[in-house]
PAKOLVEX-161684 format. One record per residue (C-alpha): residue number from 1; residue in one letter; x, y, z. Coordinates in Angstrom, 1 decimal. Layout:
BEGIN
pt resi=NUM | resn=a | xx=X | yy=Y | zz=Z
...
END
This chain:
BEGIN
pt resi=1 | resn=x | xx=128.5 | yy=159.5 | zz=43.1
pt resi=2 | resn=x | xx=126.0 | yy=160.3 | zz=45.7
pt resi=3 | resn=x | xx=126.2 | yy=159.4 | zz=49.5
pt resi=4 | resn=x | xx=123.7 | yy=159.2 | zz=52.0
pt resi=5 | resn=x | xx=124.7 | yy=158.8 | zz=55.6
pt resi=6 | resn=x | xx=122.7 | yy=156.1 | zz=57.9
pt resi=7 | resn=x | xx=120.5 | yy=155.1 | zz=55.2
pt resi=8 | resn=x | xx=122.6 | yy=151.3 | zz=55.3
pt resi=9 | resn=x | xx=121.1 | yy=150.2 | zz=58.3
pt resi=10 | resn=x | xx=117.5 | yy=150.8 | zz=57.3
pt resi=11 | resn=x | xx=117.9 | yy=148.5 | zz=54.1
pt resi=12 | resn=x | xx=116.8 | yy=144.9 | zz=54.3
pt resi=13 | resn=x | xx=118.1 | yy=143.0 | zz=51.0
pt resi=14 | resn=x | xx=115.7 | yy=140.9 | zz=49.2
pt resi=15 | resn=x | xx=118.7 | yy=138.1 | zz=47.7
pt resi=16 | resn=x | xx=116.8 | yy=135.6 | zz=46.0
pt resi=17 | resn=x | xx=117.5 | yy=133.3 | zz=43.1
pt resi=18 | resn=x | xx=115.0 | yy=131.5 | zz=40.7
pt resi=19 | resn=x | xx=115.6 | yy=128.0 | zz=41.8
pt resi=20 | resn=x | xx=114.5 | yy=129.1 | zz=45.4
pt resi=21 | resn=x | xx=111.3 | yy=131.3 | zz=44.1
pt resi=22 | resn=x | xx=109.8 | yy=129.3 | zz=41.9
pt resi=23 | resn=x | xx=107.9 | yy=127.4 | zz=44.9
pt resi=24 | resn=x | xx=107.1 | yy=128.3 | zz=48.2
pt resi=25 | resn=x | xx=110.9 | yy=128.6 | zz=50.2
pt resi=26 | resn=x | xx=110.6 | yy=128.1 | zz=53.9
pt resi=27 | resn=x | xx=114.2 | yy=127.9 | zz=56.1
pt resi=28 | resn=x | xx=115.1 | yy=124.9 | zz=57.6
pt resi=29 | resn=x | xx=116.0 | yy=124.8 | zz=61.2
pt resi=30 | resn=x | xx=119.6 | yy=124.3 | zz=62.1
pt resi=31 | resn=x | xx=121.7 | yy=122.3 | zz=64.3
pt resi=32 | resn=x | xx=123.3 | yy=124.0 | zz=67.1
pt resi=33 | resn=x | xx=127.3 | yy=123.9 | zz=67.1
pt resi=34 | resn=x | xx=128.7 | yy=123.5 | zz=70.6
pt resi=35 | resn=x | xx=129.0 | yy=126.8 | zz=72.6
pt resi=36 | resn=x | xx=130.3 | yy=129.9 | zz=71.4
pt resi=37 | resn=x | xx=133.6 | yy=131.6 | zz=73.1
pt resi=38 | resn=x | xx=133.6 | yy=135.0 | zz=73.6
pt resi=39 | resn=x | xx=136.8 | yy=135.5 | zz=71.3
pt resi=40 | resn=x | xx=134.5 | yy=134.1 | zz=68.0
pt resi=41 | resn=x | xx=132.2 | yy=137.3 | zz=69.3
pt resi=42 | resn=x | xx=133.8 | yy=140.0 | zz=70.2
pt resi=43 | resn=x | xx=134.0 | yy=142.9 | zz=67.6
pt resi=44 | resn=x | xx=131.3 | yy=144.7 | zz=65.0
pt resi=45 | resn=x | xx=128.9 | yy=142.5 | zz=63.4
pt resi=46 | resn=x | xx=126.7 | yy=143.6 | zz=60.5
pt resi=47 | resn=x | xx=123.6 | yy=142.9 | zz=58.4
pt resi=48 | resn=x | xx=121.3 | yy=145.1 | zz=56.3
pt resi=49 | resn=x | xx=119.1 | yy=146.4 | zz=58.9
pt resi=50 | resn=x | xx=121.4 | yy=146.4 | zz=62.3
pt resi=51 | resn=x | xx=124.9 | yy=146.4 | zz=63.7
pt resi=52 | resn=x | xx=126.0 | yy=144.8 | zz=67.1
pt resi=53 | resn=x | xx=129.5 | yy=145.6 | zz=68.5
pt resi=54 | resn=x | xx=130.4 | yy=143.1 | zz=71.6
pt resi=55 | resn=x | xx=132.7 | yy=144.6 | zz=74.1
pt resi=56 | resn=x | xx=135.1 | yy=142.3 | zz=76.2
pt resi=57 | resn=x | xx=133.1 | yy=143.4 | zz=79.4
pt resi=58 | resn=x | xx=130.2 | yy=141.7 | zz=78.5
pt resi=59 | resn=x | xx=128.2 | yy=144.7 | zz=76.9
pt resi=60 | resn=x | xx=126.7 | yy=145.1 | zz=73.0
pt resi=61 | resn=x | xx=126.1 | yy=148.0 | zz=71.1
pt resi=62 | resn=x | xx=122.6 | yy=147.3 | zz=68.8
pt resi=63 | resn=x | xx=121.9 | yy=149.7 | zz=66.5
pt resi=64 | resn=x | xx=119.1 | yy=149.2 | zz=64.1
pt resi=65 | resn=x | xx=116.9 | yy=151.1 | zz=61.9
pt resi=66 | resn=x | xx=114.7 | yy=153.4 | zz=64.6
pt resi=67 | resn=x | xx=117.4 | yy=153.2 | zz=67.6
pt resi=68 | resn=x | xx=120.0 | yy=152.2 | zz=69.8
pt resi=69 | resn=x | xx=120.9 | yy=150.7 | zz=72.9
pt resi=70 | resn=x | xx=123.4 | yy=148.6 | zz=75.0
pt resi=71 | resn=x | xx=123.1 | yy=145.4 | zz=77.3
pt resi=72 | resn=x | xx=124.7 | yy=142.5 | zz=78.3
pt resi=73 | resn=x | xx=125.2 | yy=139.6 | zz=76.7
pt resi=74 | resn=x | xx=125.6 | yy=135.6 | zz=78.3
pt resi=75 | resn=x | xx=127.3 | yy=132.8 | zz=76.1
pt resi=76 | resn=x | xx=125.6 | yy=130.3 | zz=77.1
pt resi=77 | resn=x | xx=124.0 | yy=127.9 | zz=74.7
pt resi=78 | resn=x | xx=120.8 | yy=126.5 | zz=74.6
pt resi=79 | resn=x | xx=118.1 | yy=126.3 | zz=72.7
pt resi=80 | resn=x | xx=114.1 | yy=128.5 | zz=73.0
pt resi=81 | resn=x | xx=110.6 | yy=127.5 | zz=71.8
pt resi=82 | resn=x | xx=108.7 | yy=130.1 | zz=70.0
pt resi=83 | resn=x | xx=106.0 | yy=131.0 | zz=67.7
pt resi=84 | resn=x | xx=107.1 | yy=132.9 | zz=64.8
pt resi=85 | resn=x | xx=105.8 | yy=135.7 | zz=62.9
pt resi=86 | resn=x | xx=103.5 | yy=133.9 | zz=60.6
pt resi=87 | resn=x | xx=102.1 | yy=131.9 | zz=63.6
pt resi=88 | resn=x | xx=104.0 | yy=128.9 | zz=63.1
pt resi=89 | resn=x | xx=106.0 | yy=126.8 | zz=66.1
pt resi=90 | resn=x | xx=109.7 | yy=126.7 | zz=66.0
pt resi=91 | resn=x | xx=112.8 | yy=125.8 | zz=68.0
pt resi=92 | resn=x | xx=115.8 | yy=128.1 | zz=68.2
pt resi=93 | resn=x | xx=119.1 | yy=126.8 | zz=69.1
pt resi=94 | resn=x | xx=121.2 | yy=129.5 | zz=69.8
pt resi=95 | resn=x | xx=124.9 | yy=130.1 | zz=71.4
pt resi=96 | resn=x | xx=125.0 | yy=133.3 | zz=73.7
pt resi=97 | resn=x | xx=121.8 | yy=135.6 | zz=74.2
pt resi=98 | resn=x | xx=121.7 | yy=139.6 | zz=74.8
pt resi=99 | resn=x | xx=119.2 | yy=141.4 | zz=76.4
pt resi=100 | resn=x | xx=116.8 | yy=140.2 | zz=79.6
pt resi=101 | resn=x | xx=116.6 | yy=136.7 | zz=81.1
pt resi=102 | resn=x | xx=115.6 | yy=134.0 | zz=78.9
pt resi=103 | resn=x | xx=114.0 | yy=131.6 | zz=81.3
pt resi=104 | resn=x | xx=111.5 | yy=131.1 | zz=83.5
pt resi=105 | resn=x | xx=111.7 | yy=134.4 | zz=85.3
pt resi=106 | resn=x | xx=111.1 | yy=136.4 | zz=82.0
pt resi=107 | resn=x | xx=107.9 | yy=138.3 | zz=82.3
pt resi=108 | resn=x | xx=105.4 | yy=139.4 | zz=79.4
pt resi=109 | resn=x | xx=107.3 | yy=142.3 | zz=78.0
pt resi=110 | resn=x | xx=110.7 | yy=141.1 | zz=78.0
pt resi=111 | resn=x | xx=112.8 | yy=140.8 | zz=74.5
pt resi=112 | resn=x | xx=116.0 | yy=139.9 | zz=73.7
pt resi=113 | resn=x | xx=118.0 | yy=139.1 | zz=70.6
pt resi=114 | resn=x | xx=119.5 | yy=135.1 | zz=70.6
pt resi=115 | resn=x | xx=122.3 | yy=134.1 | zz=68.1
pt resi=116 | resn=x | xx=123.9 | yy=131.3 | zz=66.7
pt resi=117 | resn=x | xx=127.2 | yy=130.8 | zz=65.1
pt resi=118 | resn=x | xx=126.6 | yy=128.9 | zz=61.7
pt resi=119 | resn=x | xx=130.7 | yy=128.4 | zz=61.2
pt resi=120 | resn=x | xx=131.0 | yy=130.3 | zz=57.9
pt resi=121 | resn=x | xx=131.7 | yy=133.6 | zz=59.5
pt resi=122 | resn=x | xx=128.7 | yy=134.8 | zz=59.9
pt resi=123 | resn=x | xx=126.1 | yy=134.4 | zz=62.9
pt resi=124 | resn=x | xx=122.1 | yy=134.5 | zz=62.6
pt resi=125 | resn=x | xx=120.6 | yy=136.6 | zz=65.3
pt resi=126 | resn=x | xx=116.4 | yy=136.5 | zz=66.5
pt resi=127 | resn=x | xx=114.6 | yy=139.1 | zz=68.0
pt resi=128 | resn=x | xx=112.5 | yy=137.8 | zz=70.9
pt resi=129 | resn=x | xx=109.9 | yy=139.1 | zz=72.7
pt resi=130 | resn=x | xx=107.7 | yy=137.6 | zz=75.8
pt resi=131 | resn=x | xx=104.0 | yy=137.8 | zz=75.1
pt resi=132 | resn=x | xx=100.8 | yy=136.3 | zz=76.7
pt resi=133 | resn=x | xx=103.7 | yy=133.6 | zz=78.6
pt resi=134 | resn=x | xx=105.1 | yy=132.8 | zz=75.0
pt resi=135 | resn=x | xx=108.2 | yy=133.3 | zz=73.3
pt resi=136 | resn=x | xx=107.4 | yy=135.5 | zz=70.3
pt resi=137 | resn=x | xx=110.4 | yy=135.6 | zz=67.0
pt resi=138 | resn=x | xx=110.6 | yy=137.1 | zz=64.0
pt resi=139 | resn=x | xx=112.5 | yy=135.6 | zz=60.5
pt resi=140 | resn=x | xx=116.7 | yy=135.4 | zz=61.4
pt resi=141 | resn=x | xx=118.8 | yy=137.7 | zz=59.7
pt resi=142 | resn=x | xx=122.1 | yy=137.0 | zz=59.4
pt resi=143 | resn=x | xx=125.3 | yy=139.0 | zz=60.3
pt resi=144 | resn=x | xx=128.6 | yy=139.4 | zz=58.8
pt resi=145 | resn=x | xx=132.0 | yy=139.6 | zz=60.8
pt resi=146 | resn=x | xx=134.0 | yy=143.1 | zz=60.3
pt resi=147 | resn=x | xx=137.7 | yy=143.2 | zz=60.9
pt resi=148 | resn=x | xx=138.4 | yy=146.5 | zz=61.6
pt resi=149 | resn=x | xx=142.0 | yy=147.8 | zz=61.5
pt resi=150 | resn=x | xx=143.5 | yy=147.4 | zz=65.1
pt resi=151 | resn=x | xx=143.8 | yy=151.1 | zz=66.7
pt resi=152 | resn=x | xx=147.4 | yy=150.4 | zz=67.9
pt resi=153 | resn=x | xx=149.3 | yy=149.2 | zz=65.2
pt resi=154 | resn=x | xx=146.9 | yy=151.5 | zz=62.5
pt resi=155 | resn=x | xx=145.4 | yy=154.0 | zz=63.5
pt resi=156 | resn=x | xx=147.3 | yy=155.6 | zz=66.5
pt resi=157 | resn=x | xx=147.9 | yy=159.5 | zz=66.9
pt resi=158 | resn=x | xx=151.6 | yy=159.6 | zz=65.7
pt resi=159 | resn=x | xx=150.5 | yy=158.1 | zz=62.3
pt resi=160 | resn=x | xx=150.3 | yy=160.0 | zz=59.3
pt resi=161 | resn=x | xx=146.3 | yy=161.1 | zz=59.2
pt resi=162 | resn=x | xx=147.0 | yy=162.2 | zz=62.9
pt resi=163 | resn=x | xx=143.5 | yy=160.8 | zz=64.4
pt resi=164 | resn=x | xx=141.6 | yy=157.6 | zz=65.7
pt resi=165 | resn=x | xx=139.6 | yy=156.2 | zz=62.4
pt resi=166 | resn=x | xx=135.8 | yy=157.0 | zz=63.5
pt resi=167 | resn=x | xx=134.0 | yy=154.5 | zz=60.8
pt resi=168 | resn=x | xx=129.9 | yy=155.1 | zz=59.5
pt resi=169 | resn=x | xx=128.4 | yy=153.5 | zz=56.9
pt resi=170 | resn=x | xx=127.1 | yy=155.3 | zz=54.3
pt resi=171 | resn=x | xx=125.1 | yy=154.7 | zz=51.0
pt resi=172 | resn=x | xx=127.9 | yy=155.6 | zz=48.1
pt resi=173 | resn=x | xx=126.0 | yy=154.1 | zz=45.3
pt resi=174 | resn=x | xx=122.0 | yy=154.3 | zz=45.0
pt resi=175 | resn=x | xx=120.4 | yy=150.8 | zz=43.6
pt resi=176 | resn=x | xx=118.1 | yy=150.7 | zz=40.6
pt resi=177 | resn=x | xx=115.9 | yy=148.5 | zz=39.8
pt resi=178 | resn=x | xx=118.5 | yy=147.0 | zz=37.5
pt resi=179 | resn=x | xx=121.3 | yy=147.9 | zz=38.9
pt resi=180 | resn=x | xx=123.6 | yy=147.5 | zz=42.1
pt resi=181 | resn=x | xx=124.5 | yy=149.8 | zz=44.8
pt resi=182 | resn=x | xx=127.0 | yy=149.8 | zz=47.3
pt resi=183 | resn=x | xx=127.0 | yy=151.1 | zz=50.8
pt resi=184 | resn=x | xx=130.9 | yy=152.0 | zz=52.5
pt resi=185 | resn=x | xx=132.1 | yy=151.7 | zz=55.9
pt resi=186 | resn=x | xx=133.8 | yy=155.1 | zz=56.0
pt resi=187 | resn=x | xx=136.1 | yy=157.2 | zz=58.8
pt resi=188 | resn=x | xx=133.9 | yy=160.4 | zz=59.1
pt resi=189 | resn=x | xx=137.7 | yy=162.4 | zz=59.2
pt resi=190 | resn=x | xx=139.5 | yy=161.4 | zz=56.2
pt resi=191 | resn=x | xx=137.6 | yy=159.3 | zz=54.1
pt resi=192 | resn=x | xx=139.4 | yy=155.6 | zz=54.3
pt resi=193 | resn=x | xx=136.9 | yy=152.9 | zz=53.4
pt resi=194 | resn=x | xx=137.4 | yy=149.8 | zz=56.0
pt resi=195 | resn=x | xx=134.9 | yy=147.6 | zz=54.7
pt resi=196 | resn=x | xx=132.3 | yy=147.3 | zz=51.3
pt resi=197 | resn=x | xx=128.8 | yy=146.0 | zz=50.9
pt resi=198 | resn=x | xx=126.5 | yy=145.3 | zz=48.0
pt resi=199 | resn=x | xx=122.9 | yy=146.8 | zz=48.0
pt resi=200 | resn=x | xx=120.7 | yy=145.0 | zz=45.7
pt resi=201 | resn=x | xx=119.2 | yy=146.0 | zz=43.3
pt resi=202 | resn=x | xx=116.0 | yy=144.3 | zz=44.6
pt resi=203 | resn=x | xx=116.1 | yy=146.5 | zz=47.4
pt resi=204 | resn=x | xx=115.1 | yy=149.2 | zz=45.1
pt resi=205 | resn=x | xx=112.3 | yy=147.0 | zz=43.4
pt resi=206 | resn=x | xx=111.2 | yy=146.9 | zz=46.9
pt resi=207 | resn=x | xx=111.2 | yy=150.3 | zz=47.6
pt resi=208 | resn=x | xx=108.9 | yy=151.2 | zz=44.4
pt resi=209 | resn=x | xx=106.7 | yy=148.2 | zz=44.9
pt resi=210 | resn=x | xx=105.6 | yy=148.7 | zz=48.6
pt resi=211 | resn=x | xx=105.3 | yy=152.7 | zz=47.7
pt resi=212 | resn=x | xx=102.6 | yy=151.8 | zz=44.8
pt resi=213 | resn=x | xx=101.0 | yy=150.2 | zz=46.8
pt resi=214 | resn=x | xx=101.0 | yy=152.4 | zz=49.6
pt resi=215 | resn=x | xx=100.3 | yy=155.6 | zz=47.6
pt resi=216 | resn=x | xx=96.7 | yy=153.5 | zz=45.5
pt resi=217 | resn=x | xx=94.2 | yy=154.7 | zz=46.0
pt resi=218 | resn=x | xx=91.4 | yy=152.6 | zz=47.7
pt resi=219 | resn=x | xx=89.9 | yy=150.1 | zz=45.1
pt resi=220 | resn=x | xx=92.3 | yy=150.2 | zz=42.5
pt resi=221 | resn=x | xx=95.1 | yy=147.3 | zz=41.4
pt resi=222 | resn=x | xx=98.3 | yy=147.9 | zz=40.9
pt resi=223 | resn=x | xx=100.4 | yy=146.0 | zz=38.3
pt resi=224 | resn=x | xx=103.4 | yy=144.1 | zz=38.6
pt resi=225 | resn=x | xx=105.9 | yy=142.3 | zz=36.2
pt resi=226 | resn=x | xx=109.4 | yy=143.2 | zz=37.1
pt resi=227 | resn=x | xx=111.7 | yy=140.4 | zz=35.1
pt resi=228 | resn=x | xx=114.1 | yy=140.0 | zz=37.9
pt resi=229 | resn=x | xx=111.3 | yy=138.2 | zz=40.8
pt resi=230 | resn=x | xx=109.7 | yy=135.1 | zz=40.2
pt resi=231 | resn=x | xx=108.4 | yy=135.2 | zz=44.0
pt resi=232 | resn=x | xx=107.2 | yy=137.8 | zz=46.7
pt resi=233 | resn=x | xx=108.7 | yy=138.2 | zz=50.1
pt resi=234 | resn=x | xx=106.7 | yy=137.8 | zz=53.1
pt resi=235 | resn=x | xx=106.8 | yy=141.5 | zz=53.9
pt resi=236 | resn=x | xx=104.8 | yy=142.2 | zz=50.6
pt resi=237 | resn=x | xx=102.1 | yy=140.3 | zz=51.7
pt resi=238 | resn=x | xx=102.0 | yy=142.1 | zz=55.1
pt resi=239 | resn=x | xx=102.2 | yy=145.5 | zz=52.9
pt resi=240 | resn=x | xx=98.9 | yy=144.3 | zz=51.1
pt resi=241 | resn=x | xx=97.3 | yy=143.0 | zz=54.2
pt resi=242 | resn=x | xx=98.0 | yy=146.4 | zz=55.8
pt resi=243 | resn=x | xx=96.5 | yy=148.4 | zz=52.8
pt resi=244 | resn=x | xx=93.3 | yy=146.0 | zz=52.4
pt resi=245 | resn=x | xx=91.8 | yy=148.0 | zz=49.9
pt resi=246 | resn=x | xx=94.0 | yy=147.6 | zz=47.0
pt resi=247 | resn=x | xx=94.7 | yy=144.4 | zz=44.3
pt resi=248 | resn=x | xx=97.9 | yy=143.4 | zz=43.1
pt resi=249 | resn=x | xx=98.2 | yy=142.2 | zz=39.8
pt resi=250 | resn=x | xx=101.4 | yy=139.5 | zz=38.5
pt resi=251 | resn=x | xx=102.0 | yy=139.1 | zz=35.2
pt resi=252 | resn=x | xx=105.3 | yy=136.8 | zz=35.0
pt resi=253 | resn=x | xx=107.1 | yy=134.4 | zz=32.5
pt resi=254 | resn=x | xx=107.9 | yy=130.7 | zz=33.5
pt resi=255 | resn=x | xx=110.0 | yy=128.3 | zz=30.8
pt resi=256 | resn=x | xx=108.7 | yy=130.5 | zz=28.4
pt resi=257 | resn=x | xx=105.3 | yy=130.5 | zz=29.2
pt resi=258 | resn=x | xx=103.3 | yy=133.7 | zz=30.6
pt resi=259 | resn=x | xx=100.9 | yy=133.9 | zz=33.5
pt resi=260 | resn=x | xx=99.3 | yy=136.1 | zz=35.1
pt resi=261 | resn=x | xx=97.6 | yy=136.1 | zz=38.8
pt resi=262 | resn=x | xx=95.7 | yy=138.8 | zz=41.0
pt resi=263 | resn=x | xx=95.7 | yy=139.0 | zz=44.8
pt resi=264 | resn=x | xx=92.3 | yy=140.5 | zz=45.6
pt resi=265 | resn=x | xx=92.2 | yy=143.5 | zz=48.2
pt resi=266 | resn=x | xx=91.4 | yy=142.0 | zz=51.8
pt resi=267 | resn=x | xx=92.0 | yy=138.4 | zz=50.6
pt resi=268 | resn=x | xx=92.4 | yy=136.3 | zz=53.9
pt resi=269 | resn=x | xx=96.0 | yy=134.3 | zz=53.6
pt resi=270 | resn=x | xx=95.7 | yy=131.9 | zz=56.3
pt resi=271 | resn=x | xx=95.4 | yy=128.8 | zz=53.8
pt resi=272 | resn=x | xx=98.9 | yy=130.1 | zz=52.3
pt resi=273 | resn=x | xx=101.9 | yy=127.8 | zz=53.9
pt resi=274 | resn=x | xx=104.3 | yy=130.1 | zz=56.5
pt resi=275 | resn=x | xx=107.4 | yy=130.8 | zz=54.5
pt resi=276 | resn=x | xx=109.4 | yy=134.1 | zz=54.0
pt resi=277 | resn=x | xx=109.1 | yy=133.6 | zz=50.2
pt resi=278 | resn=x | xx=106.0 | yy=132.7 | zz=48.6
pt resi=279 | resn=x | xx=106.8 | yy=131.9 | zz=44.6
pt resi=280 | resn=x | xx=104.7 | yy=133.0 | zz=42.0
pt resi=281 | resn=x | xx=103.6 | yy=129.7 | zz=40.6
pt resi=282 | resn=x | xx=102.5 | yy=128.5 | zz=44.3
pt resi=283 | resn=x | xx=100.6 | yy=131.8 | zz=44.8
pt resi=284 | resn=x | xx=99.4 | yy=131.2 | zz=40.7
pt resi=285 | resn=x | xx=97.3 | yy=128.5 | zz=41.8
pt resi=286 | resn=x | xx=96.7 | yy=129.5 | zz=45.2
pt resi=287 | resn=x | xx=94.5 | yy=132.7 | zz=44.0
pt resi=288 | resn=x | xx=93.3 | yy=131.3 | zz=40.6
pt resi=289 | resn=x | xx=95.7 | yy=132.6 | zz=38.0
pt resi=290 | resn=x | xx=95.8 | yy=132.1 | zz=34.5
pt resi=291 | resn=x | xx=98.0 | yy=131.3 | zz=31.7
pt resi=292 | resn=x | xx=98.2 | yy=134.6 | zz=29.4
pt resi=293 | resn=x | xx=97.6 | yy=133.8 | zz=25.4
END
């Protein structure tokens, strides 16, 4: 099997099921628990795209795709008006908060990264950013817990491998378009595997899609009808918006009916409702789509 070092944290997984794509999905806001304690947070924390370790001095590692860095981080809970990505309003209640003051002293400029424990062992986390006086967020991701072995009892220098474990993630299994992959969290000296994750196979449907589109050339329309979607992420509309000069063409099957829609190039989605998934029967009607014979 083939491994790729680092490639884990630059994968975002599209997860989606039917019964959520078949309409327009938009997340729901949540309730905020009571404060957080800084035992429910300290340790690695992973999603797709990012890693934070919180140290008991009141420091976190972030590591994402493009970079690093460390800051402190407050438990206090609270909760932060913003405007999100797609220009929508929202309210985030959130549990402890890493990065520079959020308040009334933050300046245009600041960012910071807010989280909230959703009690399931896992946390969502917002990146933030002040801008023209207003809170700015993008869409949550959500993080996963990792319970790695403790040093003393595991991994000490009189044990039999003779080192501290030094864990990476790596890619061991490539997706496919049909297909699964798997990324490891490895020790870079002998090879234990602490931890596994799944890679979608959407992931690589992803991939392929946003390169076709990328690579058309100006005026052309690409085609899509990959079985597994019945809905498009937000970020593929962004990709098309980006491009402006190419079409992308939908041919789907519903309850055993096929359709077919086409997005023109530079087509203005302001009348589309925010959402992070956008499923193709809502975007069938909303662009003028047709049933296929």
């Amino acid at each position: 099997m083939s491994s790729r070092k680092g490639f884990f944290r630059k994968v975002v997984s599209c997860i989606m099921t039917t019964a959520l794509c078949v309409g327009a999905f938009v997340i729901m806001p949540i309730t905020a628990n009571a404060a957080a304690t800084k035992e429910e947070v300290l340790g690695k924390w992973i999603s797709g795209s990012q890693t934070f370790i919180f140290y008991e001095d009141g420091t976190v590692f972030h590591e994402y795709s493009g970079g690093h860095n460390t800051r402190q981080y407050h438990m206090e809970a609270d909760s932060l008006e913003v405007v999100m990505r797609d220009g929508g309003n929202d309210t985030l209640h959130y549990d402890l908060w890493r990065g520079e003051r959020i308040g009334d002293s933050a300046q245009d400029g600041d960012d910071a990264v807010v989280f909230l424990m959703d009690g399931n062992g896992t946390m969502l986390s917002w990146n933030v950013t002040k801008k023209n006086g207003t809170w700015e967020s993008r869409t949550a991701d959500r993080l996963t817990r990792i319970n790695t072995p403790d040093p003393v009892t595991d991994s000490n220098s009189s044990g039999s491998n003779g080192h501290n474990h030094n864990y990476e993630w790596e890619v061991e299994t490539e997706p496919t378009e049909t297909t699964d992959g798997e990324s490891v969290y490895k020790c870079i000296y002998c090879g234990h595997i602490d931890a596994r994750q799944p890679i979608s196979a959407n992931v690589a449907i992803r991939r392929n899609l946003e390169d076709s589109i990328k690579k058309a050339s100006a005026g052309s329309t690409v085609t899509f009808d990959n079985k597994a979607w019945l809905c498009y992420p937000q970020y593929i509309l962004d990709v098309l918006k980006e491009k402006g000069d190419v079409s992308l063409k939908t041919d789907f099957t519903y309850e055993g009916v096929k359709y077919s829609f086409t997005i023109p190039a530079g087509s203005d989605y302001s009348n589309l409702e925010p959402a992070d998934f956008y499923g193709y029967m809502y975007l069938l009607g909303a662009f003028g789509g047709t049933v296929v014979e």
